[in-house]
N, C-alpha and C positions, 0 to 999 in steps of 0.2 A: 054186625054191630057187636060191642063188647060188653061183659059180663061185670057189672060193679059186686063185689063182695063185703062183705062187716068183717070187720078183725078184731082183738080183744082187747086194742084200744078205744077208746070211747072219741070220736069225731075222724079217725083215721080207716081208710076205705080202702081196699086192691080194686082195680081196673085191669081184667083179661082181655086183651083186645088180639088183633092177630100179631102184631108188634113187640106182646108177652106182655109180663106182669110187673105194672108202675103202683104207687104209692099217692094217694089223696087224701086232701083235708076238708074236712064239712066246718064251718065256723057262723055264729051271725056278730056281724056289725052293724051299725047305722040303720037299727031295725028288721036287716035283713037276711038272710041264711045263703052261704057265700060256700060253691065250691072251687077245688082248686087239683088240679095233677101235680104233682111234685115233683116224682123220678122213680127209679127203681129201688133207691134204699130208703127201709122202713126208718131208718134214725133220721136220716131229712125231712122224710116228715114229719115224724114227731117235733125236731126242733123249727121245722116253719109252723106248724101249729103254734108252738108257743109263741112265736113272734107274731104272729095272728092276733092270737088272744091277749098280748101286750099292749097291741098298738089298739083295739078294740077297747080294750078295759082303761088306755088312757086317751078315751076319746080323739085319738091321730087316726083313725080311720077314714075318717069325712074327708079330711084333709088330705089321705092318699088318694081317696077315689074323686076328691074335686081335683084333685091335681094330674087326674089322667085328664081332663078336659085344658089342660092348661098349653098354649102355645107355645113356641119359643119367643114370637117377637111381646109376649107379656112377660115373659120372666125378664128379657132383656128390659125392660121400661122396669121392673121393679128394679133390676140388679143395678140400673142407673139411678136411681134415686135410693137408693142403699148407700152405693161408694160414691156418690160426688163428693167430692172434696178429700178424700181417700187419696193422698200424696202418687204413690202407684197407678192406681186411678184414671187423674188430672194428666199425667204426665205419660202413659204410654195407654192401657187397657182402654180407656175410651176411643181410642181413633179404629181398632179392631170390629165394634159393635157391628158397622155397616156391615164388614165383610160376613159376618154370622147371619145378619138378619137376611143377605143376599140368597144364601143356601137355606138356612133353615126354620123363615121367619112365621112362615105359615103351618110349620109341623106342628105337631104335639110333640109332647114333650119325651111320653110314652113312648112313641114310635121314632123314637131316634135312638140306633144301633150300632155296634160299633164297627160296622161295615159300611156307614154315612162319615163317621169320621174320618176311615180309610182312605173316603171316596173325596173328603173333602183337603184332607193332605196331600194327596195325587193333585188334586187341581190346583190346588195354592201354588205349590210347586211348580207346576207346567202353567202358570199365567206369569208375564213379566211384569215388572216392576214399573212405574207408571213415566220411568224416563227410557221403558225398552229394554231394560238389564234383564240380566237374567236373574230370578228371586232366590238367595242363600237359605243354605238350611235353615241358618239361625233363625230368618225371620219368620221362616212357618214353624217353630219351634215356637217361638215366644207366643204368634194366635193360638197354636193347640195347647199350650199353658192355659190362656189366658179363658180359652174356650171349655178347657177341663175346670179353672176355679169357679165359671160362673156355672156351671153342671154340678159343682159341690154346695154351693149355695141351693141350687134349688132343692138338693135332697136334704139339706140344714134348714128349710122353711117348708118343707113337707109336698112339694111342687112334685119330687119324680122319687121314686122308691130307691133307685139304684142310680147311679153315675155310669153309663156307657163304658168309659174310661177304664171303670176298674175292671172290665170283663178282660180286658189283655191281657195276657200271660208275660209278655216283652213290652218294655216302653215302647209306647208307637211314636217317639219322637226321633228327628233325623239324628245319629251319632254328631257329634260336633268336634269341628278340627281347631285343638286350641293352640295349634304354630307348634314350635319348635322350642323345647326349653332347655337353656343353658345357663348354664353358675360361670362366674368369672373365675380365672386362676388367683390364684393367691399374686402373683406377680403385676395381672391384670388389674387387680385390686389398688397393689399400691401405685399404678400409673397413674389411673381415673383421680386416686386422691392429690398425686403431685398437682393437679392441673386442675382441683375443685377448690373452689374457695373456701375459706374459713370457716 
């Protein structure tokens, strides 16, 4: 078992364990005295401390720690009655819901990683299209959009602390083939207009 230490910051702790020497925060919110492992540098913890005591002293606490109890298929029912009638909305992001609620509707919210996402791009891709095609990039491009904005809403209403999403280093979205682009010649130009009307 590991050895917790005091340092000469005041709520900031070392932890020796056999793994070496990380960095922790002691804080109380919502009544309660909250610890946390950080990493190995002391500047991270001091700046999550402050974030700590931010979100503490502006009563968003409760609201993160209720929001670890939060599912996905709840946020989906709020995120639907947030954008209805939301032009984008109406017209493409609602027919997506299902497919989300299919994989992740029983999770928390917490416990979705971005190795779930990985795992849910792979499958999108390898399921065909509901007339047997094969599924384009674009289209699991547009649910992992659609499945990233409604993951930013929930850290904009206090439902998840971090977006999955943002841990990527690379877009995890498929590169896209937008064809072939070419400019007319000058000559080509005035053909098109002999032969276009007024």
């Amino acid at each position: 078992m590991g050895q917790y230490l005091k340092t000469h910051y005041p709520g900031i702790f070392k932890y020796v364990g056999r793994n070496g020497t990380v960095y922790g925060i002691d804080y109380y919110a919502g009544g309660k005295k909250h610890r946390e492992i950080v990493g190995p540098l002391l500047g991270e913890a001091r700046k999550k401390l402050e974030e700590r005591r931010a979100i503490a002293k502006g009563g968003g606490y409760e609201s993160l720690a209720n929001g670890r109890k939060v599912t996905f298929a709840q946020l989906v029912q709020k995120y639907r009655e947030m954008q209805k009638g939301e032009a984008y909305f109406e017209k493409t992001r609602k027919y997506y819901l299902n497919i989300f609620l299919f994989f992740f509707g029983t999770r928390k919210l917490c416990q979705i990683i971005p190795l779930d996402i990985e795992d849910f791009k792979k499958k999108r891709k390898e399921t065909p299209t509901q007339h047997g095609k094969e599924r384009s990039r674009i289209s699991v491009n547009r649910e992992l959009e659609t499945l990233r904005h409604i993951l930013n809403k929930a850290v904009e209403w206090g439902m998840l602390e971090e977006n999955p999403f943002s841990r990527f280093k690379e877009s995890i979205l498929f590169e896209e083939d937008h064809g072939r682009v070419r400019f007319l010649e000058v000559d080509e130009i005035q053909r098109v207009l002999s032969v276009s009307p007024p």
